[in-house]
Each structure stands twice: as C-alpha cells, then as structure tokens.
C-alpha positions as CSV (number, residue, x, y, z in Angstrom):
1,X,160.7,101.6,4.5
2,X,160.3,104.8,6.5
3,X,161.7,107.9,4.4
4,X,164.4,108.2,6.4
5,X,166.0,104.9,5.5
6,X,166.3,105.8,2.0
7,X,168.7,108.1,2.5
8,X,172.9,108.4,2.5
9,X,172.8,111.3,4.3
10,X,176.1,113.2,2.7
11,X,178.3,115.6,3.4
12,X,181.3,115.4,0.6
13,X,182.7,119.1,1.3
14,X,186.1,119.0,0.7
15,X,186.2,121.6,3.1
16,X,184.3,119.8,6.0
17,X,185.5,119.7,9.5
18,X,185.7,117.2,12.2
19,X,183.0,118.8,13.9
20,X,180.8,119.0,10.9
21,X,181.5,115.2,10.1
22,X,180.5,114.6,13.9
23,X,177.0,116.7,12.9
24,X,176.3,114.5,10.3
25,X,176.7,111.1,12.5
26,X,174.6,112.7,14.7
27,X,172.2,113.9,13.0
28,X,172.3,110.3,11.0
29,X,171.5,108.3,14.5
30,X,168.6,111.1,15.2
31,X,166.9,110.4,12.0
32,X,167.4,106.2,11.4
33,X,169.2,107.6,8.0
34,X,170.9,104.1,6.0
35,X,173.9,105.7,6.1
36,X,176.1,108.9,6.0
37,X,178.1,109.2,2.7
38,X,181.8,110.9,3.5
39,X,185.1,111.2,1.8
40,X,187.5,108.5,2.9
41,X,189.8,110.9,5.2
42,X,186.3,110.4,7.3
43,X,185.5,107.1,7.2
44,X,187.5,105.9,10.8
45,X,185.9,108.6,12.6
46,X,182.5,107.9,11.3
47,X,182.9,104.3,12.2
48,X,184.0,105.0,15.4
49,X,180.8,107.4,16.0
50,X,178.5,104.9,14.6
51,X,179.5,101.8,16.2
52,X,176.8,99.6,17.9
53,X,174.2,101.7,15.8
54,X,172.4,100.4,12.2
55,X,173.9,103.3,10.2
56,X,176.1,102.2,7.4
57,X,179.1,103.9,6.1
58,X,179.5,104.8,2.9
59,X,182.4,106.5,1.3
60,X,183.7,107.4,-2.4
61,X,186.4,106.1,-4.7
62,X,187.7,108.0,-8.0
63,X,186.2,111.1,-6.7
64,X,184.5,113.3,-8.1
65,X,186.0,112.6,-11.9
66,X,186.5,108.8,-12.1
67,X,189.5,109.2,-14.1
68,X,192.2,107.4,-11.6
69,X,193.9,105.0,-12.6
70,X,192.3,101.3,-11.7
71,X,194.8,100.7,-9.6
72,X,194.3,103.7,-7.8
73,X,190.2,103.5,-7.3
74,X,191.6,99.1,-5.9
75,X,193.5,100.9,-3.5
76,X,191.4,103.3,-2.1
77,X,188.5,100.6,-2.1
78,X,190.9,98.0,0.2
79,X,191.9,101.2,2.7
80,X,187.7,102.6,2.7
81,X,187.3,98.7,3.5
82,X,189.7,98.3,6.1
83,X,188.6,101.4,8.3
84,X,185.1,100.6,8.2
85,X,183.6,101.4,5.4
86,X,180.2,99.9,4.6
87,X,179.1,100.8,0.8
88,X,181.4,102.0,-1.9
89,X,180.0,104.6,-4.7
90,X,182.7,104.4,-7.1
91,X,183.0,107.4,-10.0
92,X,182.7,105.0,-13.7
93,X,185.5,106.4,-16.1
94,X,182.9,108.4,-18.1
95,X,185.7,109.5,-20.2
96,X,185.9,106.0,-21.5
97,X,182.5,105.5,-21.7
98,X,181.9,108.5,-23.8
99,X,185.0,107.4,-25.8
100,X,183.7,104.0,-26.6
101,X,186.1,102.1,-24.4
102,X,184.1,99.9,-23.0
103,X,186.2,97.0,-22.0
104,X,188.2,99.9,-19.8
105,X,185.0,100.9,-18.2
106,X,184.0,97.2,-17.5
107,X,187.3,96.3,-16.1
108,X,187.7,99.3,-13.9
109,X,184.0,98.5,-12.4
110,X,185.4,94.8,-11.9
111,X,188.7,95.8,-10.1
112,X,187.1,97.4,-7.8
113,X,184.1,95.1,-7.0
114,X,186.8,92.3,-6.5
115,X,188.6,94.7,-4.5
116,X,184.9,95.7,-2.3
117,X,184.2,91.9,-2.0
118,X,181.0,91.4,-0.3
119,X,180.7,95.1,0.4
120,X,177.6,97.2,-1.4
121,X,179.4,98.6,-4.7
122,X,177.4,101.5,-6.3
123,X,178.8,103.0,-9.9
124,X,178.2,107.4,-10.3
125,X,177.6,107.5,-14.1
126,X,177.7,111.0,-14.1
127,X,173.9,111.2,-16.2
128,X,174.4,114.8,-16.7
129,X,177.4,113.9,-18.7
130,X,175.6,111.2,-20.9
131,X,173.3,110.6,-23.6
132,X,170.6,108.1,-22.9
133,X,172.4,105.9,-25.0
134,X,175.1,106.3,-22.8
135,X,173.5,105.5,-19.6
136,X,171.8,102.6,-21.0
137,X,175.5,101.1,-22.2
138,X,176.5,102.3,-18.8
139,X,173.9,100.1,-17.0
140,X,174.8,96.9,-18.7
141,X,178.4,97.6,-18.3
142,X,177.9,98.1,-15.0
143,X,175.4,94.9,-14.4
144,X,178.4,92.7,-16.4
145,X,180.6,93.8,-13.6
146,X,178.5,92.6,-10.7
147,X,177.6,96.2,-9.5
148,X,174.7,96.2,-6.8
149,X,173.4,100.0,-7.5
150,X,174.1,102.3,-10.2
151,X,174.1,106.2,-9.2
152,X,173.0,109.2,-11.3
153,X,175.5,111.7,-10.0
154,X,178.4,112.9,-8.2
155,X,176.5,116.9,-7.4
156,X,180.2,118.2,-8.7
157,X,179.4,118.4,-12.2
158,X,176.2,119.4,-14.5
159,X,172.8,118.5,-13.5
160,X,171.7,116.3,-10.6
161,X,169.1,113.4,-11.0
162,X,166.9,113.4,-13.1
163,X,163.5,112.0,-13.2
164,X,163.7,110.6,-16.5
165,X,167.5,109.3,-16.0
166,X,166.1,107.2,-13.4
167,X,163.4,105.4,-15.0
168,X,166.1,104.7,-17.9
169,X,168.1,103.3,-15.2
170,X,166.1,101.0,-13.7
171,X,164.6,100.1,-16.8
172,X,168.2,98.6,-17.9
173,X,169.7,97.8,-14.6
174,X,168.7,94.7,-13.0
175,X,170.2,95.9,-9.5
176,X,169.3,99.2,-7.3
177,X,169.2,102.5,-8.6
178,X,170.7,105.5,-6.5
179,X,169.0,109.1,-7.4
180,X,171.7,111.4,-5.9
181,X,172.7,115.5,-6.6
182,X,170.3,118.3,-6.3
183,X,167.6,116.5,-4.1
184,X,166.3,119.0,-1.8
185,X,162.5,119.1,-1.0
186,X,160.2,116.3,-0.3
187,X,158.8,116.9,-3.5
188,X,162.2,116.2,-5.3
189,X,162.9,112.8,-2.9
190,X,159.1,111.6,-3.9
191,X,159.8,112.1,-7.8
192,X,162.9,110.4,-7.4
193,X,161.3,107.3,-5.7
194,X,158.1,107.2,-7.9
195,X,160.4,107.2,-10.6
196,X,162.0,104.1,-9.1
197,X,165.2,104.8,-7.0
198,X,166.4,102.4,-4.2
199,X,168.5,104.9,-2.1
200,X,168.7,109.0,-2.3
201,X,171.6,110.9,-1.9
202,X,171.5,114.4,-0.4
203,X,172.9,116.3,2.1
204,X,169.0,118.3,2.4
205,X,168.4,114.8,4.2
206,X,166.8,116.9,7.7
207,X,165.0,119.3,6.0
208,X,163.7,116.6,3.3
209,X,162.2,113.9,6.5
210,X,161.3,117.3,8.3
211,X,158.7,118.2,5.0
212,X,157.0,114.9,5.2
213,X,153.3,115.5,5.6
C-alpha cells in the first residue's frame, strides 16, 4: 500500500460547506486517498463527485456520542447506504459499555451491521473514554457482532489514538484496526501503523503524504 491509501481523508466540521466538501473530493482524487469520511448531509454530493473514481465513501452514524437510540443509528445506516455511502464508522454506546451493559452494546453493533449488509462497518470505541479493560471488552463485543474494523476515536472528545490503544486493539480484535483523532505528522501516521492500524483517520491527510521522505 502506498501511504496515501491508508487514509479516510475527513472533514466532519459541523460547520463545513459545500465548497469545502468539494475540496476534500478533490483533494481525495489528487492523492489516491481510500476514502473521504463526511457527515451524512454529505454523502450524495460526495458520491456524485467521486463517481467513476476508486475513492470510497465513508460516513458516520450515532455521531459523535453513540448514545441514539438503535433504531435511530438502523436508520441513518439504510439512508448513508442508499445515497452512496461506501463504509460506515458507527459511535459504540460507550455509555453502556462503561455501564456494564453489554448485551445493549452487542445488539446495537448488530442492528446496525444487519442494517450495513455487505458494506465495511467500523465501531469508534471512544479509547480516550476507556480503560484497557474496556477496550479489550469492546473488541470482543464488537468481533461477536461481525464488525470489520474497530476505531480508536471520534477527535470530539478526550485524546486521539493512541499508540498503545492500538496494539491493545489489534491484539483482541481479529478484524482491522482504524487509528483515527489527532494524527497530524508523518511521524504520528508511522507510529500508528507500526503499532498495527489498517486505515488512519485525519483530516492532516495532505500535509501527512506531503512529509513522506
């Protein structure tokens, strides 16, 4: 893999215009990026910018907090599908995890990989939030759910990834590992991938491939 196609190049400003969406698709093609990670007002656009090109689409469900209802995160997951969405990275109810509510967590990943079908499903644990403990229960919750990826974070709350959370998860995840959230510098994207992630998510993406010796 070049370093370019480990990345979901991401812009998830609530704040971000058209044109800035258009940026990122362009920017996205330029670079041979996997794909561009956007909130699901963005996802029709996107696809319709990206069409007849490699670059995926990925957008968000139970953002930034995970704590919709299941119902909710099904819903958004069949309307992200049906305008074009590619990958889903869908917020775990940390809450519940935390909690101890583990059959919650497990069904709410379920729902909405039944809901994805054969789409990529990736699972935000929100690391920062966790113990180790945690993320390892997390992981197998996840795994029991038919997850492809787990994700360290949503870059909305606490810390980013970290290198040590992402040994941990691939250690207990049998799938793909997604280091996301205060990746900025080569330096940080080669940490992350020594440390075993699959994918990286960061909207420093062009500066990032542009530091490459």
């Amino acid at each position: 893999m070049t370093i370019a196609e480990y990345f979901d190049h991401t812009n998830l400003d609530p704040a971000a215009s058209t044109e800035a969406i258009e940026q990122l698709c362009r920017e996205a093609l330029e670079y041979n990026f996997f794909s561009v990670c956007i909130h699901p007002i963005h996802v029709t656009l996107a696809k319709r910018l990206l069409q007849d090109s490699p670059v995926k689409v990925t957008t968000v469900v139970g953002f930034p907090l995970g704590q919709n209802l299941t119902s909710v995160k099904v819903f958004e997951t069949i309307q992200a599908v049906a305008d074009g969405a590619d990958e889903i990275d869908m917020v775990m109810n940390y809450g519940a995890l935390i909690e101890g509510n583990y059959d919650l967590v497990k069904q709410d990943i379920r729902a909405v990989r039944q809901a994805c079908s054969e789409k990529v499903l990736k699972v935000i644990l929100e690391t920062s939030q966790l113990t180790d403990q945690q993320i390892i229960t997390a992981c197998e919750l996840a795994e029991l759910a038919e997850a492809d990826f787990v994700k360290t974070s949503t870059g909305f709350r606490g810390d980013g990834a970290k290198v040590d959370q992402v040994k941990l998860m691939k250690t207990y995840f049998h799938g793909l590992v997604k280091a996301s959230g205060g990746i900025r510098t080569y330096d940080d994207w080669k940490a992350m991938v020594d440390a075993g992630a699959d994918r990286i998510g960061a909207s420093a993406s062009v500066a990032i491939v542009n530091q490459a010796p």
